[in-house]
Phi, psi and omega in degrees: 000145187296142160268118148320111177249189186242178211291309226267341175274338188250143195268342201243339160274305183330302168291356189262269218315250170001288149358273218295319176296309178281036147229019170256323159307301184287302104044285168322302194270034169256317182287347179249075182274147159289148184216125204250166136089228192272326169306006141279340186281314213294308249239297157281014182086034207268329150000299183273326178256004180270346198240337175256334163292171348272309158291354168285331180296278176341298211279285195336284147350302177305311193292313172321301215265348177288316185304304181309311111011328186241341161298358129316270167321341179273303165330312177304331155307266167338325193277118179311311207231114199243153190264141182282173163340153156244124152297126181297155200254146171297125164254142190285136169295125173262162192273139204239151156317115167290127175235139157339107204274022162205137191266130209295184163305321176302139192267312180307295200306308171307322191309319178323314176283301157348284174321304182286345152299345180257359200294353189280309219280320182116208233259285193259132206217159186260199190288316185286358132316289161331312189285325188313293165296289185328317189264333148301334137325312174107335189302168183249169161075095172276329191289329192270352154283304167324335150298324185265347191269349186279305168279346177265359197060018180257012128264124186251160183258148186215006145117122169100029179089337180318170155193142152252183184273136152307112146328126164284136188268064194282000000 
């Protein structure tokens, strides 16, 4: 009876298997070669899927912003009782002071102007008022006059953030 051999006994099927195998091995690598850039984009549709993610992105984006767009209204919906408008009230004209678009030199004369502007606020009244008026007014550089009615004393400090005008001595 024949002895069954095995791969490893016979040298001459051992080499055609080795054979078969490096020209199955080469054979692979020629169909999977690297393919760089554009010609690889080109080779897997990445085109077609670079143009269909972008309209999917889009369309998305559109439905988000329509939606967003319909939420007043659905809240409006949705609201028991929903309240109208209110006309914003009319503002009454005041009556406003004319003041001066450039302020004189005399420094007692700006305080004058200074002054008829606190005749509201009283007697002790704070900066940030002052500043407040000075600038619906329109005058210019209120800090740096509020600074000089300070060193000149004719604005006194009166504790807690407060000031008056210094009595004029006539």
């Amino acid at each position: 009876m024949a002895k069954k051999t095995d791969w490893s006994d016979d040298p001459l099927d051992n080499q055609s298997f080795l054979c078969f195998h490096l020209k199955a091995v080469q054979r692979f690598n020629k169909q999977e070669e690297a393919m760089y850039g554009l010609a690889a984009i080109q080779q897997a549709n990445g085109w077609a899927m670079a143009a269909a993610g972008a309209c999917i992105v889009l369309s998305g984006l559109a439905v988000l912003s329509f939606l967003i767009s319909m939420l007043p209204r659905v809240t409006s919906l949705i609201e028991k009782d929903p309240k109208p408008e209110k006309p914003l009230p009319v503002a009454k004209p005041q009556a406003t002071k004319q003041t001066p678009e450039t302020l004189p030199e005399d420094l007692d004369a700006v305080a004058g102007i200074y002054q008829s502007l606190t005749e509201e606020m009283g007697d002790v009244f704070s900066l940030v008022d002052l500043h407040r008026k000075t600038k619906e007014m329109k005058l210019p550089h209120p800090h740096l006059s509020i600074n000089r009615f300070r060193e000149a004393g004719i604005l006194v400090p009166k504790g807690d953030g407060k000031f008056s005008w210094q009595p004029s001595s006539e």
